[in-house]
C-alpha positions as CSV (number, residue, x, y, z in Angstrom):
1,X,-10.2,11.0,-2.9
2,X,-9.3,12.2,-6.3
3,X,-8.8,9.2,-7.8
4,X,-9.7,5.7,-8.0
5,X,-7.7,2.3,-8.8
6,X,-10.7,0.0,-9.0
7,X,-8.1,-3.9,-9.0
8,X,-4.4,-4.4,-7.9
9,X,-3.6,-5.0,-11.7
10,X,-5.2,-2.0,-13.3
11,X,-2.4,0.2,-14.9
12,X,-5.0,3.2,-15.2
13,X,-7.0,5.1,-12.1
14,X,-10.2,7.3,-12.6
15,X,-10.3,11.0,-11.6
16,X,-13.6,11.3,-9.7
17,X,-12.9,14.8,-9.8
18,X,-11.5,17.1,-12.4
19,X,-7.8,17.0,-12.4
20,X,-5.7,19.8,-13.3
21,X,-2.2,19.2,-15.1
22,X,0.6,19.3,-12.2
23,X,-1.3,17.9,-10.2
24,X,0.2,15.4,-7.9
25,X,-2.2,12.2,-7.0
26,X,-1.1,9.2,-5.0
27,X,-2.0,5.8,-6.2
28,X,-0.8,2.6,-4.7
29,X,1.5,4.9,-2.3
30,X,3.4,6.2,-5.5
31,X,3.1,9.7,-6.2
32,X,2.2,11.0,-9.8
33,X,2.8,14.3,-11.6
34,X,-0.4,14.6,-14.3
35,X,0.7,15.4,-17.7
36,X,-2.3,17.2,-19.0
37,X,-6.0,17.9,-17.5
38,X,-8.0,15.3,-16.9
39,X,-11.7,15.7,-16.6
40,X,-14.0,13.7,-13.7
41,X,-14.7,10.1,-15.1
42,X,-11.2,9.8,-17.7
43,X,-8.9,7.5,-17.1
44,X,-4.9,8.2,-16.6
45,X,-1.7,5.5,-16.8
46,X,-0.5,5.3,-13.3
47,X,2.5,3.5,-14.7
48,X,4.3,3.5,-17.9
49,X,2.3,1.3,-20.9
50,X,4.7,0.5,-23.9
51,X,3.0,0.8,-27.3
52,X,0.8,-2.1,-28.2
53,X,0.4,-3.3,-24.7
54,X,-2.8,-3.8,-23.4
55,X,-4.5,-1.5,-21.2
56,X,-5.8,-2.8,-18.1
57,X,-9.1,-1.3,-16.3
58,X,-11.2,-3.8,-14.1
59,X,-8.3,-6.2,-14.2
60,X,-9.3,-6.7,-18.1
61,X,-7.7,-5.6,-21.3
62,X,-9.4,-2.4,-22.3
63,X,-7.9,-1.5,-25.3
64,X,-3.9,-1.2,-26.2
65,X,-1.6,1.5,-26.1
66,X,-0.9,3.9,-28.8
């Protein structure tokens, strides 16, 4: 596992690994092309987030997109 979705409404996953840009990771059975590195313990959007939406991690706001 490379990555973890921790709840069903989280619209960012956790690399538990270092992931490398290219990289392909499936989440929710969708497949997702990485856009840059991201290190073991970041978080990625595993679907689009308009600007000024919130960001959702334990199905809880986290912070808003910039």
């Amino acid at each position: 596992m490379k990555c973890i979705k921790v709840h069903n409404s989280d619209s960012v996953a956790v690399a538990v690994e270092p992931l490398k840009k290219g990289d392909i990771v499936t989440v929710d059975g969708k497949d997702i092309e990485l856009l840059n590195d991201i290190p073991a313990g970041h978080k990625f959007a595993v679907t689009d987030i308009p600007k000024g939406k919130n960001v959702i991690k334990y199905a809880y706001p986290i912070g808003r997109a910039e």
